[in-house]
Backbone as CSV, one residue per row, in Angstrom:
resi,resn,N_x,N_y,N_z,CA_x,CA_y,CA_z,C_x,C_y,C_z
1,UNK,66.131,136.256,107.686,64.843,135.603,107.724,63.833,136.533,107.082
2,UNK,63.021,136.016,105.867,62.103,137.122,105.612,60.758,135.907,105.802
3,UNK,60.330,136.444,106.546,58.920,135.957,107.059,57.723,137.346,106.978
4,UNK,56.560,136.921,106.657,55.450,137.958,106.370,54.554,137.586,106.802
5,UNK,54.169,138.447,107.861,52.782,137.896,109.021,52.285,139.256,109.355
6,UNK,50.961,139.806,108.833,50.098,140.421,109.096,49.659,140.941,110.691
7,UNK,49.784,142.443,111.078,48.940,142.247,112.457,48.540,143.556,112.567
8,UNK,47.523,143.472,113.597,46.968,144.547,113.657,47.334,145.617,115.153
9,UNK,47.419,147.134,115.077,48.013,147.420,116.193,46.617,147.943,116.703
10,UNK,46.929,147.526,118.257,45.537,147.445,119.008,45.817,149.543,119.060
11,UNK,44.416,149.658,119.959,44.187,151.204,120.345,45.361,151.584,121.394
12,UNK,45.920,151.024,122.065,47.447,151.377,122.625,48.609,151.450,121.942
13,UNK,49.212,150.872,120.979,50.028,150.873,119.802,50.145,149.570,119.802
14,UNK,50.346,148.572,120.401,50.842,147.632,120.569,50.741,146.140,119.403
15,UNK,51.513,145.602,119.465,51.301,144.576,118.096,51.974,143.479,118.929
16,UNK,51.650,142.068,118.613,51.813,140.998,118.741,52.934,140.221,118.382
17,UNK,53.815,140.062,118.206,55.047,138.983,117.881,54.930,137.470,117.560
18,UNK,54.478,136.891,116.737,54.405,135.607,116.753,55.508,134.715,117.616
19,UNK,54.780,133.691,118.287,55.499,132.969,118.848,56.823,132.042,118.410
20,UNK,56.766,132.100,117.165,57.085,131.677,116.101,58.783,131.908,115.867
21,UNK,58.500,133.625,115.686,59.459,134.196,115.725,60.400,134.614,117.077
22,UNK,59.385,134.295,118.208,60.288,134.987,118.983,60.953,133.744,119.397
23,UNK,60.570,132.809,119.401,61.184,131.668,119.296,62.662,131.327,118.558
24,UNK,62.480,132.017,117.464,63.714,132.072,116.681,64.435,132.891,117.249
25,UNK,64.296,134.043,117.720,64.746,134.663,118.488,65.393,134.988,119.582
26,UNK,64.708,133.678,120.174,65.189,133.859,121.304,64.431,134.810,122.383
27,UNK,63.608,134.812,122.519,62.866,136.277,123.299,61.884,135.744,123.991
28,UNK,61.966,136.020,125.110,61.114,135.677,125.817,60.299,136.636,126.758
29,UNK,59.275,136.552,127.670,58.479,137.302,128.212,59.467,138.415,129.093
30,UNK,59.608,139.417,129.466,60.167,140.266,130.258,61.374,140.938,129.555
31,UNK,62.053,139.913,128.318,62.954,140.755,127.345,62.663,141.832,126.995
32,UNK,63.948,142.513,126.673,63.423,144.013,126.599,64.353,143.900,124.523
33,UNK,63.326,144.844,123.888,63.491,144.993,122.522,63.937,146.829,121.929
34,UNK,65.127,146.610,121.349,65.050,147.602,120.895,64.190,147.766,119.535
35,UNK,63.962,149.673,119.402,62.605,149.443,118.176,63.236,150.596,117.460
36,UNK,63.916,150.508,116.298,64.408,151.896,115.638,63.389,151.864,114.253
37,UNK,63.262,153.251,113.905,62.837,153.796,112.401,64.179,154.041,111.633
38,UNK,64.357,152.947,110.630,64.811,152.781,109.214,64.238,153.370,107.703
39,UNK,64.154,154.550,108.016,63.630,155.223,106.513,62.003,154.659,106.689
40,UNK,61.301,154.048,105.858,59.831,153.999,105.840,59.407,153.120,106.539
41,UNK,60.531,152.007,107.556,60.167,150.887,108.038,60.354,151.003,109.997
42,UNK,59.582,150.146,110.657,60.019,149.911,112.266,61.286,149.019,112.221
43,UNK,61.938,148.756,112.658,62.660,147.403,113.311,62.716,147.170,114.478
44,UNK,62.156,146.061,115.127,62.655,145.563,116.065,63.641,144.085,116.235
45,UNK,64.452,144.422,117.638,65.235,143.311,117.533,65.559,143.096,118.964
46,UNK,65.984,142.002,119.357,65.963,141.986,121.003,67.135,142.659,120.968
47,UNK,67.030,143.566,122.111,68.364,144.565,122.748,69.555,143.452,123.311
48,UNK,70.409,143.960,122.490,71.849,143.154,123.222,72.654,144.411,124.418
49,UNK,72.858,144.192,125.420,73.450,144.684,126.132,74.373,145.173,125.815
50,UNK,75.099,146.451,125.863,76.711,147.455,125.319,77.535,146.114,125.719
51,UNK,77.852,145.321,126.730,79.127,145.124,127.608,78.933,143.654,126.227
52,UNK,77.474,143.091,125.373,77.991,142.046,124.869,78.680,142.264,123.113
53,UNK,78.905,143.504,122.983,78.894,143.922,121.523,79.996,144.551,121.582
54,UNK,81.211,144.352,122.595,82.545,144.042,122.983,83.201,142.287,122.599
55,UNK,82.281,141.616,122.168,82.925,139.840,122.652,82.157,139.449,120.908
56,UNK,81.451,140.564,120.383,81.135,140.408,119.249,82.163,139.781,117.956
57,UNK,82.163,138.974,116.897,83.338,138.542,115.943,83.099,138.922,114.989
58,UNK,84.358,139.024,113.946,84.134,139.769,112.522,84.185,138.335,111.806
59,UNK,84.903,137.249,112.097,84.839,136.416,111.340,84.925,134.904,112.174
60,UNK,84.434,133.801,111.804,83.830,132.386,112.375,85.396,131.774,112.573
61,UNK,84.898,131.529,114.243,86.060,130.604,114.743,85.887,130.190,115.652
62,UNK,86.282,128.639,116.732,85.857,128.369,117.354,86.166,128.914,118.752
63,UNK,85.787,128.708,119.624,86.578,129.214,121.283,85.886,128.982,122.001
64,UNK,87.116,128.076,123.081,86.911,127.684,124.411,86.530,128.528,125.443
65,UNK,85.353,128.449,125.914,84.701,128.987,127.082,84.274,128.194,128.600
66,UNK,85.276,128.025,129.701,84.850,127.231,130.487,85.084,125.690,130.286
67,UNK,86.040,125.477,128.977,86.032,123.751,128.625,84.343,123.816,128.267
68,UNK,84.136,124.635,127.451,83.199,124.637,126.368,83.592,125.018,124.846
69,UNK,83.727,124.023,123.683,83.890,124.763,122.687,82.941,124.895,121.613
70,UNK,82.543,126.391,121.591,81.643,126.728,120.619,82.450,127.365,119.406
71,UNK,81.428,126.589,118.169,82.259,127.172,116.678,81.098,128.501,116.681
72,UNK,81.514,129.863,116.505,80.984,130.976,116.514,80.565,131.682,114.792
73,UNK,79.454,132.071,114.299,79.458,132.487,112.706,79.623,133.966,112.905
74,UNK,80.372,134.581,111.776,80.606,135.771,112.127,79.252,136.576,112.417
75,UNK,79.074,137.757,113.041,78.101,138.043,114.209,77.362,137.758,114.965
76,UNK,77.372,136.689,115.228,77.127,136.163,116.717,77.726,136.321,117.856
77,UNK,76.580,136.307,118.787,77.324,136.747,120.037,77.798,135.909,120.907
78,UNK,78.716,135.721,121.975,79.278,134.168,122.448,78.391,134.345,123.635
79,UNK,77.380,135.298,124.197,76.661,135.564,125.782,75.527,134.718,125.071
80,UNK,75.165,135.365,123.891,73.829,134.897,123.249,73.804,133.155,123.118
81,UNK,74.551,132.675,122.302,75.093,131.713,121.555,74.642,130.712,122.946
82,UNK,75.879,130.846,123.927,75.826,130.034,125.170,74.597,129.939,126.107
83,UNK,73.943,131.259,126.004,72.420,130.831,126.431,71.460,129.972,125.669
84,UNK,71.717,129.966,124.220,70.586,129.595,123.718,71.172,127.659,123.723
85,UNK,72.108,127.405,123.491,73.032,126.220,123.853,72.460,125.365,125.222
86,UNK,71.783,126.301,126.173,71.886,125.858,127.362,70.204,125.600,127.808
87,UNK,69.678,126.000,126.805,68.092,125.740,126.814,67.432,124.469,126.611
């Protein structure tokens, strides 16, 4: 996704997230975000938990969860996937 939205960081550091995006995202109030420095840039991205980047795929296939079947794209997560499914 390359999206370009301007913001300003208040006198605490803090910057704003469009709703927009976190939406796409998936992120909601109390989520917690990881924030790394990439050479000249921030990134943030919502923190996936260690235990879900075990169930992580290299390549798209479907699988039964519970007599649920989700078709999965390679890196996606099946914890993620099934929450956002369930919204």
């Amino acid at each position: 996704m390359t999206t370009g939205i301007v913001r300003k960081i208040d006198d605490l550091g803090r910057i704003v997230i469009p709703a927009e995006m976190r939406r796409v995202l998936g992120i909601k109030e109390g989520d917690e975000l990881e924030i790394t420095l990439d050479g000249n840039h921030v990134e943030i991205r919502p923190r996936i938990p260690t235990i879900v980047h075990e169930f992580s795929l290299d390549a798209a296939e479907p699988m039964t969860i519970d007599g649920m079947t989700v078709d999965l794209a390679p890196g996606e997560y099946i914890v993620e996937r099934l929450r956002r499914s369930r919204d």
